[in-house]
N, CA, C and O of each residue as an XYZ file, in Angstrom:
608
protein
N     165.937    220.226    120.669
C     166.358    219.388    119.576
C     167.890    219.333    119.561
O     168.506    220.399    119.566
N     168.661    217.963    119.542
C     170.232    217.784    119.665
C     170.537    217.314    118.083
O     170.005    216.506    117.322
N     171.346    217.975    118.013
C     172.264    217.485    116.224
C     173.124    216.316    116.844
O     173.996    216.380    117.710
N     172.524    214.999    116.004
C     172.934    213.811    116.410
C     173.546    213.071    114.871
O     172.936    212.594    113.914
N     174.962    213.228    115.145
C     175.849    212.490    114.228
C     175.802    211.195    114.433
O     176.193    210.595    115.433
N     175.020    210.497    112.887
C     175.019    209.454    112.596
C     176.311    208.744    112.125
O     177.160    209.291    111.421
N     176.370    207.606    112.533
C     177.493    206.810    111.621
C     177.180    204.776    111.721
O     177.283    203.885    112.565
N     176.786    204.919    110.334
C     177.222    205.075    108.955
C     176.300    206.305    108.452
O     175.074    206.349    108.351
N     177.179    207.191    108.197
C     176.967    208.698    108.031
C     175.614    208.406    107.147
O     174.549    208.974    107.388
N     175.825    207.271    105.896
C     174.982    207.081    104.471
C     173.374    206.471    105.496
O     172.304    206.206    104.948
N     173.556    206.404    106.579
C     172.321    205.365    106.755
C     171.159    206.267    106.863
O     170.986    206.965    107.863
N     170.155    206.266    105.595
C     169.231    206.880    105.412
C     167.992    206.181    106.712
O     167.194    206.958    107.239
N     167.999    205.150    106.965
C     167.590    204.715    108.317
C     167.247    205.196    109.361
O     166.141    205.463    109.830
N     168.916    205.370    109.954
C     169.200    205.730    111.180
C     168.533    206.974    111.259
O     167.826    207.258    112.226
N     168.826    208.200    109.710
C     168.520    209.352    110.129
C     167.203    209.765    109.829
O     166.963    210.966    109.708
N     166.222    208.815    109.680
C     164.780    208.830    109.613
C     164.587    208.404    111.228
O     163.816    209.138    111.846
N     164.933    207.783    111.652
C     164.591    207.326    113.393
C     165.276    208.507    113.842
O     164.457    209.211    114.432
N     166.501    209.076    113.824
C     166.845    210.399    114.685
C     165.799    211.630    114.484
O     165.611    212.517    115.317
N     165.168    211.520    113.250
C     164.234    212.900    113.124
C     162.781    212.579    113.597
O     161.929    213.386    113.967
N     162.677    211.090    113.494
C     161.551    211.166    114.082
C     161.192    211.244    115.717
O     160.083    211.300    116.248
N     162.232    211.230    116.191
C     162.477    211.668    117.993
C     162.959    213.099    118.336
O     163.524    213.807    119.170
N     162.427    213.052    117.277
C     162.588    215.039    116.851
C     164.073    215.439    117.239
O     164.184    216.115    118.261
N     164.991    215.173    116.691
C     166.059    215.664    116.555
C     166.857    216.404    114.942
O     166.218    216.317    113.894
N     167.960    216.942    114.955
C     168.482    216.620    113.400
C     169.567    215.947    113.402
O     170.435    216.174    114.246
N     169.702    215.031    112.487
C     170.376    213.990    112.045
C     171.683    214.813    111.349
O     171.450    215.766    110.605
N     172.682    214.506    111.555
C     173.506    214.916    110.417
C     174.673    213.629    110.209
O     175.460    213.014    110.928
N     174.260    213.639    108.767
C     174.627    212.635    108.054
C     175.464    212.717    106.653
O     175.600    213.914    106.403
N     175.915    212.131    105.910
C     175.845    212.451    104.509
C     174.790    212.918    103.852
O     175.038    213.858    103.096
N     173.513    212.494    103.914
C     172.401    213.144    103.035
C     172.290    214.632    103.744
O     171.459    215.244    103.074
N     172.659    215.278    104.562
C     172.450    216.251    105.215
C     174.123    217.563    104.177
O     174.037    218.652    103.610
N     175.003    216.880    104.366
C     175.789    217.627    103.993
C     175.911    217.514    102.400
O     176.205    218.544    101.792
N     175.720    216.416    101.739
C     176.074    216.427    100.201
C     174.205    217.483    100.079
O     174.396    218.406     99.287
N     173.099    217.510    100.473
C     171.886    218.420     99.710
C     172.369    219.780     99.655
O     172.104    220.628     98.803
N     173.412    219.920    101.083
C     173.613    221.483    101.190
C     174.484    221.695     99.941
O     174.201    222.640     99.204
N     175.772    220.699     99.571
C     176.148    220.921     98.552
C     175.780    221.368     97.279
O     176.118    222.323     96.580
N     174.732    220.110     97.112
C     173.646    220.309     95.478
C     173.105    222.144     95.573
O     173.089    223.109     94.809
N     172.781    221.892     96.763
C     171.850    223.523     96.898
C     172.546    224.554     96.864
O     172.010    225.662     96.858
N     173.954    224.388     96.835
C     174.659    226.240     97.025
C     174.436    226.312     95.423
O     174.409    225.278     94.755
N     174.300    227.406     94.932
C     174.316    227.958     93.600
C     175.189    228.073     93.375
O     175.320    227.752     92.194
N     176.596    228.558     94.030
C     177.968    228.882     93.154
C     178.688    227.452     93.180
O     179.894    227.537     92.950
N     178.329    226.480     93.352
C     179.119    225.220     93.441
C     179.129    225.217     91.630
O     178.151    225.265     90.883
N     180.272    225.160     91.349
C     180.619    224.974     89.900
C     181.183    223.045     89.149
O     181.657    222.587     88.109
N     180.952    222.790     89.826
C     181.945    221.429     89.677
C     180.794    219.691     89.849
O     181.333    218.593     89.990
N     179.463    219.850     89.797
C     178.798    218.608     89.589
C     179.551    217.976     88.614
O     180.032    218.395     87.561
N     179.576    216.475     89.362
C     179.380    215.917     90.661
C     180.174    215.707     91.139
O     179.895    214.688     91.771
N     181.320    216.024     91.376
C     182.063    215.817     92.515
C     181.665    217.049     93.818
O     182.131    217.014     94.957
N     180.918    217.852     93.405
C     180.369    218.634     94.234
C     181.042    219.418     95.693
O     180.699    219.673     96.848
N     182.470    219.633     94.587
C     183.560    219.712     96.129
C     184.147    221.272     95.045
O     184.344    221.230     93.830
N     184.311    222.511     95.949
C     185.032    223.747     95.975
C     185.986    224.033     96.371
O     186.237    223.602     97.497
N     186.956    224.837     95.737
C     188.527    224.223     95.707
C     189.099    224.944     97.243
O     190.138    225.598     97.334
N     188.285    224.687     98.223
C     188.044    225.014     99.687
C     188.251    223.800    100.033
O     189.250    223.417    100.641
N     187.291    223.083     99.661
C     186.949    221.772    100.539
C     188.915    220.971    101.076
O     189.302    220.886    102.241
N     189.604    220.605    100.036
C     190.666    220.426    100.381
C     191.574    220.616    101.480
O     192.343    219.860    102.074
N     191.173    222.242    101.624
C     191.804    222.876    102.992
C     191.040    222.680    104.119
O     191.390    222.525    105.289
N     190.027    222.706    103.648
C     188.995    222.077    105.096
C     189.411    221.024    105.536
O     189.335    220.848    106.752
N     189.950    220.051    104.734
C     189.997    218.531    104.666
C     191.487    218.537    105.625
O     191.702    217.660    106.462
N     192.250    219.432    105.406
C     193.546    219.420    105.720
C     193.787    219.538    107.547
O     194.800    219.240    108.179
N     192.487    220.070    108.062
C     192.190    220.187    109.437
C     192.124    219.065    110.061
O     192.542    219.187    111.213
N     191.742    217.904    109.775
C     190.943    216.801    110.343
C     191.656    215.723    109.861
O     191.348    214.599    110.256
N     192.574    215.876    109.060
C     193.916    214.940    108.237
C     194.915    215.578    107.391
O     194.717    216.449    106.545
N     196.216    214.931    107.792
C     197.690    215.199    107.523
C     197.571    215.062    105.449
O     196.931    214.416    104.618
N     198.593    216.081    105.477
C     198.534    215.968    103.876
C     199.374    214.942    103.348
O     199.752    214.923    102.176
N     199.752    213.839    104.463
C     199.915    212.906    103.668
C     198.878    212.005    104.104
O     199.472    210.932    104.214
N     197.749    211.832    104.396
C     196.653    210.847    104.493
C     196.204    211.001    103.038
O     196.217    212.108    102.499
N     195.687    209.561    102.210
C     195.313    209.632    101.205
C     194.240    211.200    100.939
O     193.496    211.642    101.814
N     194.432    211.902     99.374
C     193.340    212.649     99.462
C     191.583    212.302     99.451
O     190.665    213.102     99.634
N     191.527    211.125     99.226
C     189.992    210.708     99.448
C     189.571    210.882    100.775
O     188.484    211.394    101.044
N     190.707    210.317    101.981
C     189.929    210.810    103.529
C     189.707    212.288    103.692
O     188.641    212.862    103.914
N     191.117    212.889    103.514
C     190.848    214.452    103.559
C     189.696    215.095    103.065
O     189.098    216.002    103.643
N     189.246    214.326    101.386
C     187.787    215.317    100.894
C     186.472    214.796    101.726
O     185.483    215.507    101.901
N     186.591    213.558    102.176
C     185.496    212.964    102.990
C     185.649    213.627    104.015
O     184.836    214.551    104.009
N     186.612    213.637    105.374
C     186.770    214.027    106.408
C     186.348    216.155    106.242
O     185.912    216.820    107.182
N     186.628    216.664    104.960
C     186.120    218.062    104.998
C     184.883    218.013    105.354
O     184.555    218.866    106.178
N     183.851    217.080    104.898
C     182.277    216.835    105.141
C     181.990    216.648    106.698
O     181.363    217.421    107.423
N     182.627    215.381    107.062
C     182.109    214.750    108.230
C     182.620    215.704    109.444
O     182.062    215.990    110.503
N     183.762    216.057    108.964
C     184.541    216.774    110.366
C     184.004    217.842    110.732
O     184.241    218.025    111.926
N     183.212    218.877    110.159
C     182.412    220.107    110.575
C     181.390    219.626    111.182
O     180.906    220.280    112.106
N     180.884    218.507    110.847
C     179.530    217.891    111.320
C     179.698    217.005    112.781
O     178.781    216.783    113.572
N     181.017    216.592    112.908
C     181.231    215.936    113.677
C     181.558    217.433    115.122
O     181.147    217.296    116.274
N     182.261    218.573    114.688
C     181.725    219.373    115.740
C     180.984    219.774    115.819
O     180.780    220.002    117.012
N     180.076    220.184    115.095
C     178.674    220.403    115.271
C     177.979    219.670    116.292
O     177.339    220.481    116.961
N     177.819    218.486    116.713
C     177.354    217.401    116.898
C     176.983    217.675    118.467
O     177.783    218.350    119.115
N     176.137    217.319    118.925
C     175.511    217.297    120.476
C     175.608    216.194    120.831
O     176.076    216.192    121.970
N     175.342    214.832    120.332
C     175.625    213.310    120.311
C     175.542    212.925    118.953
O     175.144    213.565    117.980
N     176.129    211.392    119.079
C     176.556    210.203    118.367
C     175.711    209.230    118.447
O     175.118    208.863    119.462
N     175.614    208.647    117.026
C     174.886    207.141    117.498
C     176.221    206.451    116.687
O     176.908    207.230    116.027
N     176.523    205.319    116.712
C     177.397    204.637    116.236
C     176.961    202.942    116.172
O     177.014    202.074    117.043
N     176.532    202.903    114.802
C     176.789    201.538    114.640
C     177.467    200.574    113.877
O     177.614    200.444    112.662
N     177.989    199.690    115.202
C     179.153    199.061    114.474
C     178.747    197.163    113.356
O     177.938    196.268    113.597
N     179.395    197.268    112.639
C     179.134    195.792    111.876
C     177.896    195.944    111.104
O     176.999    195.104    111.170
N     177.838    196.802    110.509
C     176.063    197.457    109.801
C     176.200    196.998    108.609
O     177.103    197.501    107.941
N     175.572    196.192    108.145
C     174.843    195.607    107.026
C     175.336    196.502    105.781
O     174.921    197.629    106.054
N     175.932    196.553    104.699
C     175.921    197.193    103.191
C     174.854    198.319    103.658
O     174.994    199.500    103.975
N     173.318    197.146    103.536
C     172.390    198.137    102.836
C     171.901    198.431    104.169
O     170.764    198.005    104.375
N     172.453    199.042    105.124
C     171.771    199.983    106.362
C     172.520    201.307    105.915
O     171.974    202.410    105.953
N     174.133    201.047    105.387
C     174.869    202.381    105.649
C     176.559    202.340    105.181
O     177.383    202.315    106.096
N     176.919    202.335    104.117
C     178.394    202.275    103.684
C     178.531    203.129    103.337
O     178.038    203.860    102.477
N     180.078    203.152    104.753
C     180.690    204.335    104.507
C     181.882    205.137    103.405
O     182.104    206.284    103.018
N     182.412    203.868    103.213
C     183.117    203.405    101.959
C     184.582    203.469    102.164
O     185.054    202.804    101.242
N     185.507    203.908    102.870
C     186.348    203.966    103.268
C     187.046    203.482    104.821
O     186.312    203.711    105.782
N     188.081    202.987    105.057
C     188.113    202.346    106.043
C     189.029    203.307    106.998
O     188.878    203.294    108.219
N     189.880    204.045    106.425
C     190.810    204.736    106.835
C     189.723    206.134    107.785
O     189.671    206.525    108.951
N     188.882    206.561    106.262
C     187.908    207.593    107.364
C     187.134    207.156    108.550
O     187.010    207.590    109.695
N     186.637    206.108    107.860
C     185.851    205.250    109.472
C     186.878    205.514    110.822
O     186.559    206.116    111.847
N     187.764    205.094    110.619
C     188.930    205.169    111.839
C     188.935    206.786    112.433
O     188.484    207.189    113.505
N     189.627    207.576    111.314
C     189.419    209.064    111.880
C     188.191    209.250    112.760
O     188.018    209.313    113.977
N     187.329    209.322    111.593
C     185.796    209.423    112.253
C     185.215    208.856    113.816
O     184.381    209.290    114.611
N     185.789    208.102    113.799
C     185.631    206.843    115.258
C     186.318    207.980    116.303
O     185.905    208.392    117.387
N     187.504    208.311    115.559
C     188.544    208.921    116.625
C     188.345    210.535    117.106
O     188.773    211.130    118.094
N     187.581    210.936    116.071
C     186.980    212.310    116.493
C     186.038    212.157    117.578
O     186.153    212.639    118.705
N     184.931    211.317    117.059
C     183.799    211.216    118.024
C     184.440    210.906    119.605
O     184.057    211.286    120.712
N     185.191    210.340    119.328
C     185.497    210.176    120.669
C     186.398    211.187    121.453
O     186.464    211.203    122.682
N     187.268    212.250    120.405
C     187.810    212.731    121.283
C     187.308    214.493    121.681
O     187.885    215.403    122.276
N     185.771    214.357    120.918
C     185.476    215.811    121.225
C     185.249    216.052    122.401
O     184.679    215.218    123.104
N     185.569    217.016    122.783
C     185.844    217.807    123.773
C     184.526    218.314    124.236
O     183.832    219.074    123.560
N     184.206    217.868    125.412
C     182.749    217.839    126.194
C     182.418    216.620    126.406
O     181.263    216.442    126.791
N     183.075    215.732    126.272
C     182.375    214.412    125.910
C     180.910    214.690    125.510
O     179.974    215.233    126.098
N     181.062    214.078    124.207
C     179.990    214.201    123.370
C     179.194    212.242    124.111
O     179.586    211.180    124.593
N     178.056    212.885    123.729
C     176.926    211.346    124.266
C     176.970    210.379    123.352
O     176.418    210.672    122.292
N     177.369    209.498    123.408
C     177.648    208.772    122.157
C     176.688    207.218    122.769
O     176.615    206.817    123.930
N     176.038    206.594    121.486
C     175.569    205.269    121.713
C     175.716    204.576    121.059
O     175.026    204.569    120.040
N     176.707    203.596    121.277
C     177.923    202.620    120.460
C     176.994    201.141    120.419
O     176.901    200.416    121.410
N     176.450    200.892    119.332
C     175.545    199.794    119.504
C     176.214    198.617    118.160
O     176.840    199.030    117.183
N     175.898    197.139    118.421
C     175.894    196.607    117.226
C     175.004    196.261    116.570
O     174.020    195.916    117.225
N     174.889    196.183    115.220
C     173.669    195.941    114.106
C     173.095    194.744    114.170
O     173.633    193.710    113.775
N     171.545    194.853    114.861
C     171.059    193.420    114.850
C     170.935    192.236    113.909
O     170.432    192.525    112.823
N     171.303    190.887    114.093
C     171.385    190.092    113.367
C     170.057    189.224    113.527
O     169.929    188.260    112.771
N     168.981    189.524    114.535
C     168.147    188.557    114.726
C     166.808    189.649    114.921
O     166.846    190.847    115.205
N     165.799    188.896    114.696
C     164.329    190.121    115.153
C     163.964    190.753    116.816
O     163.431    191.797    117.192
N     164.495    189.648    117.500
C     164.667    190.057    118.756
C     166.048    191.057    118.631
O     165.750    192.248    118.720
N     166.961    190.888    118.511
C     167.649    192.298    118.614
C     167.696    193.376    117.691
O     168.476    194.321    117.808
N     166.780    193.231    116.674
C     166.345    194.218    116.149
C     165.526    195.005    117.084
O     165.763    196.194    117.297
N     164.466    194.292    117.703
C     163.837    195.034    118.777
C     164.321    196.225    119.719
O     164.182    197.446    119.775
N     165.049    195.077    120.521
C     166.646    195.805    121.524
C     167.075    197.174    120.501
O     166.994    198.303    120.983
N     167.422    197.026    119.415
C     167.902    197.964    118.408
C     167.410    199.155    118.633
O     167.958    200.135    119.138
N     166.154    198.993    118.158
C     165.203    200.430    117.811
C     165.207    200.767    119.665
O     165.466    201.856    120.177
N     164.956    199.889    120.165
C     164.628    200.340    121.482
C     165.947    201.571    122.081
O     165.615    202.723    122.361
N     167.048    201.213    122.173
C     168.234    201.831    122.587
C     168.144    202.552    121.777
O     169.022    203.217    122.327
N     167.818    203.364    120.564
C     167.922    204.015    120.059
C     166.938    205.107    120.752
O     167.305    206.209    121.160
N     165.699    204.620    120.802
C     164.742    205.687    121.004
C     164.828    205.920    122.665
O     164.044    206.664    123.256
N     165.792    205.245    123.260
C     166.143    205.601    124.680
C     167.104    206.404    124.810
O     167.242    207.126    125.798
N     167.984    206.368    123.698
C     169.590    207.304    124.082
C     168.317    209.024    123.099
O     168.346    210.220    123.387
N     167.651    208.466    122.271
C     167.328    209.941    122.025
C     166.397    210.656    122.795
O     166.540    211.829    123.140
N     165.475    209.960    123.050
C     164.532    210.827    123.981
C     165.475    211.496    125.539
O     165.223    212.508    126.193
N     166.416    210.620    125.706
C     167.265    211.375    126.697
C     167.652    212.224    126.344
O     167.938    212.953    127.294
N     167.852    212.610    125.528
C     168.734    213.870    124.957
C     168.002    215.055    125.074
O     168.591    216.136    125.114
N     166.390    214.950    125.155
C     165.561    215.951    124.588
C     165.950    217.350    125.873
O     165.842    217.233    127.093
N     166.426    218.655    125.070
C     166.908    219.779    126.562
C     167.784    220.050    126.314
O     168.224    221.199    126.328
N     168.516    218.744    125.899
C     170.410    219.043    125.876
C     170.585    219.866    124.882
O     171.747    220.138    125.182
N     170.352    220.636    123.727
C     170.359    221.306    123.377
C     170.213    222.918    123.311
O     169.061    223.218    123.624
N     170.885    223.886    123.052
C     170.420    225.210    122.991
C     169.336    225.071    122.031
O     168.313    225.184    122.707
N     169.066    224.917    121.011
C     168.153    224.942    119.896
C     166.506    225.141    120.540
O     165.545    225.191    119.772
């Protein structure tokens, strides 16, 4: 099983098709549950510990707005974590908004520059039923390749 960083991190979608090719998805819904779930988190809902900041400070300059920094504390652990990438670009609102444009960029720029070259499958969001097809298809081709690549 490969930990496959989704992006648009939010796309509850994508990370229903990554688990169902038996992988884990890590996404936003993956890192904000762990949040809800720690017991000493004192601060609903912003659901951020006066850590997260410095985390944030790894993955962006303290002068990048602080909204990328508290986003980038989330994505950026996840983004090394990560065994592969799926990446889709031009995605519909309601597939996956990420909400920020500045993190998108970071985010883009991590994936690409982790170290191992990470497997990444850079696709665009189908606009028609035939490439919706193509869609799911490349998807369930870049994952079933994966199956091994993992220690897990």
């Amino acid at each position: 099983m490969a930990k496959v960083f989704i992006f648009p991190a939010t796309s509850l979608i994508l990370s229903d098709m990554v688990e169902r090719w038996g992988h884990e998805a890590l996404g936003a819904a993956t890192g904000i549950r762990e949040r809800i779930q720690t017991a000493s988190l004192d601060s609903p809902p912003l659901q951020m510990t006066p850590e997260d900041p410095k985390k944030g400070l790894k993955y962006a300059a303290v002068e990048v707005p602080c909204g990328v920094r508290g986003r980038m504390a989330l994505y950026g652990p996840m983004i090394e974590e990560a065994d592969a990438a799926i990446i889709i670009n031009d995605a519909d609102l309601s597939f996956g908004c990420m909400g920020c444009a500045r993190t998108n960029e970071l985010v883009m720029f991590m994936i690409r520059q982790q170290q191992g070259g990470l497997p990444v499958l850079d696709i665009k969001y189908p606009e028609t039923d035939d490439e919706g097809f193509a869609f799911v298809s490349q998807i369930k081709e870049f994952l079933t390749g994966l199956e091994g690549d993992s220690d897990d």
